[in-house]
C-alpha positions as CSV (number, residue, x, y, z in Angstrom):
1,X,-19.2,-46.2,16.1
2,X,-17.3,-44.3,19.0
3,X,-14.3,-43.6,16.8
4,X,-15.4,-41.9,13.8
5,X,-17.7,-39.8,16.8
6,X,-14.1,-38.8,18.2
7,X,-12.6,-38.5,14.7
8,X,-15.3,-35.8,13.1
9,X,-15.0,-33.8,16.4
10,X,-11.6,-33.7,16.0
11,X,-12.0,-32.5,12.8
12,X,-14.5,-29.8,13.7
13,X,-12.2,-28.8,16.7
14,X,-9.3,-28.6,14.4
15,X,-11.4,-26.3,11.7
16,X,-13.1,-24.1,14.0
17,X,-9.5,-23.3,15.9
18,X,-8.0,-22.4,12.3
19,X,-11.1,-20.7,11.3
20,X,-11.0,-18.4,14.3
21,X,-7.3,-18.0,14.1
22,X,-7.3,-16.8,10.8
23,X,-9.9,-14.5,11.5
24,X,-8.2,-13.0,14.7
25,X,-5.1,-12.5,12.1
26,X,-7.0,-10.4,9.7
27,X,-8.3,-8.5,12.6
28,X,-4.7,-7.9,13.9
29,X,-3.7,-6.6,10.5
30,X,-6.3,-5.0,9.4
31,X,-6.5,-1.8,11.4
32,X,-2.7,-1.1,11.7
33,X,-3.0,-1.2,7.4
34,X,-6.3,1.1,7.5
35,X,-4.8,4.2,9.8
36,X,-1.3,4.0,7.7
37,X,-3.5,4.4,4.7
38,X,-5.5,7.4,6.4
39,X,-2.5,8.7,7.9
40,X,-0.5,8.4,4.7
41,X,2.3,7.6,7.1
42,X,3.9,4.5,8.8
43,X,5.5,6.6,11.9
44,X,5.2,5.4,15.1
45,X,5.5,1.8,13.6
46,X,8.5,-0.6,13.7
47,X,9.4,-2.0,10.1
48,X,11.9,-4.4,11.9
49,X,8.7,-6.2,13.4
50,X,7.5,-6.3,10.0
51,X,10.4,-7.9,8.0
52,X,10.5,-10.8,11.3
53,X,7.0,-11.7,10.7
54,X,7.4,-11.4,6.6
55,X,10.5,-14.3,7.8
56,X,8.1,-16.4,9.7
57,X,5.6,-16.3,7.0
58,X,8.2,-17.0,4.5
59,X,9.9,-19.6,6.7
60,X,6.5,-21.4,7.2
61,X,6.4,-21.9,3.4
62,X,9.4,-23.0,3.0
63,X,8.7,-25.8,5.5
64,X,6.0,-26.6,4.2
65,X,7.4,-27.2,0.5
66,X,10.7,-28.7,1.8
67,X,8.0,-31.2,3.5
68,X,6.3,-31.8,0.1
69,X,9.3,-32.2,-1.5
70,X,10.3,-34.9,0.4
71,X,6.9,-36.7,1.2
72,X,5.9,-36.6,-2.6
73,X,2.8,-34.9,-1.4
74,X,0.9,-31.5,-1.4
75,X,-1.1,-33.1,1.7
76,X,0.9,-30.4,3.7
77,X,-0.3,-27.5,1.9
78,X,-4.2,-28.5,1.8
79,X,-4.2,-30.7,4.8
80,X,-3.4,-28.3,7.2
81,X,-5.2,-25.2,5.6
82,X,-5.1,-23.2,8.8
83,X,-1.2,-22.9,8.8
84,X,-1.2,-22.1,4.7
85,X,-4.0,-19.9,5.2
86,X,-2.5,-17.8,8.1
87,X,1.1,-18.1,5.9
88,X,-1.0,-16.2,3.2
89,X,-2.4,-13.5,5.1
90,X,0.8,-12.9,7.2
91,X,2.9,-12.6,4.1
92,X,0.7,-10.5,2.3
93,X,0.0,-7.8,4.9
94,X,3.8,-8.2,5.5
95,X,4.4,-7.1,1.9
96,X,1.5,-4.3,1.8
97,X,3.2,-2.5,5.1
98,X,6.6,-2.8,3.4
99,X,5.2,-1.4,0.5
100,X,3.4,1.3,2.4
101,X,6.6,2.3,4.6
102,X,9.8,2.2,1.5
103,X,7.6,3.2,-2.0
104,X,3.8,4.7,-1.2
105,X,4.3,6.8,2.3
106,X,8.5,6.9,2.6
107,X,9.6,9.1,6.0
108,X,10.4,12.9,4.8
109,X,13.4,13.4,7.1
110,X,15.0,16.6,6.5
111,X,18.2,16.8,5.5
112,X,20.1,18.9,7.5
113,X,23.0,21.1,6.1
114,X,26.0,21.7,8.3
115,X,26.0,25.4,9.3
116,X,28.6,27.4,8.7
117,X,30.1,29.1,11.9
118,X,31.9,32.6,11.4
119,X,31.1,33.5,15.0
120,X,33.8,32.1,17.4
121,X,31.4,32.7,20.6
122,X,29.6,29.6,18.8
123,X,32.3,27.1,19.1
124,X,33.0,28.2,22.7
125,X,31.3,25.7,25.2
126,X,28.3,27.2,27.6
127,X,29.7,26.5,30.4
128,X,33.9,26.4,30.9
129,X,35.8,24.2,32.4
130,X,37.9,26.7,33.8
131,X,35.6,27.6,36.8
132,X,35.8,24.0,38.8
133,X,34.0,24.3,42.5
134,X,36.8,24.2,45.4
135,X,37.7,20.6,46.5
136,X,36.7,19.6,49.5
């Protein structure tokens, strides 16, 4: 009787971890997305952060289905729903701030001509090197 006790707690533990793990994701997310979409910029955030979690996400996947693949068995995509579900989310917000920073809000960088110089006082540094203090 004590072991099925132990086993359904287990259980419970494990679902209530994922639950609040996946929830604490979509919290992390969910702000950052909201303010690019009010800013209608992604300044101020790193895209390389981005693309490393969009890797994790995919690279949790692909373990996953390599796993499958070899056990015969989707057991690792529905028996460990926390880690597929948290996958999901990661991947997807991944993809909505890539979107966001390269197609819906790109940077507007100016393009800066080169200049062209006709004055020859412009090309002349500020200070000279010609007026060295007196070695000691």
């Amino acid at each position: 009787m004590a072991i099925p006790v132990i086993m359904v707690c287990g259980y419970l533990l494990q679902f209530v971890s994922c639950s609040i793990q996946v929830f604490m994701t979509v919290i992390k997310y969910t702000p950052q997305a909201y303010m690019n979409f009010i800013r209608k910029s992604t300044d101020g955030s790193s895209i390389i952060f981005i693309l490393l979690d969009l890797s994790g996400g995919v690279g949790s996947y692909a373990q996953m289905a390599v796993q499958s693949i070899d056990q015969d068995s989707w057991v690792n995509f529905y028996g460990n729903i926390g880690k597929t579900l948290l996958s999901l989310i990661c991947v997807s917000f991944d993809l909505l701030f890539i979107c966001q920073h390269y197609v819906l809000y790109p940077s507007k960088k100016a393009l800066i001509s080169p200049k062209m110089i006709t004055n020859k006082e412009d090309l002349e540094p500020l200070v000279s090197s010609d007026n060295h203090l007196p070695s000691v």
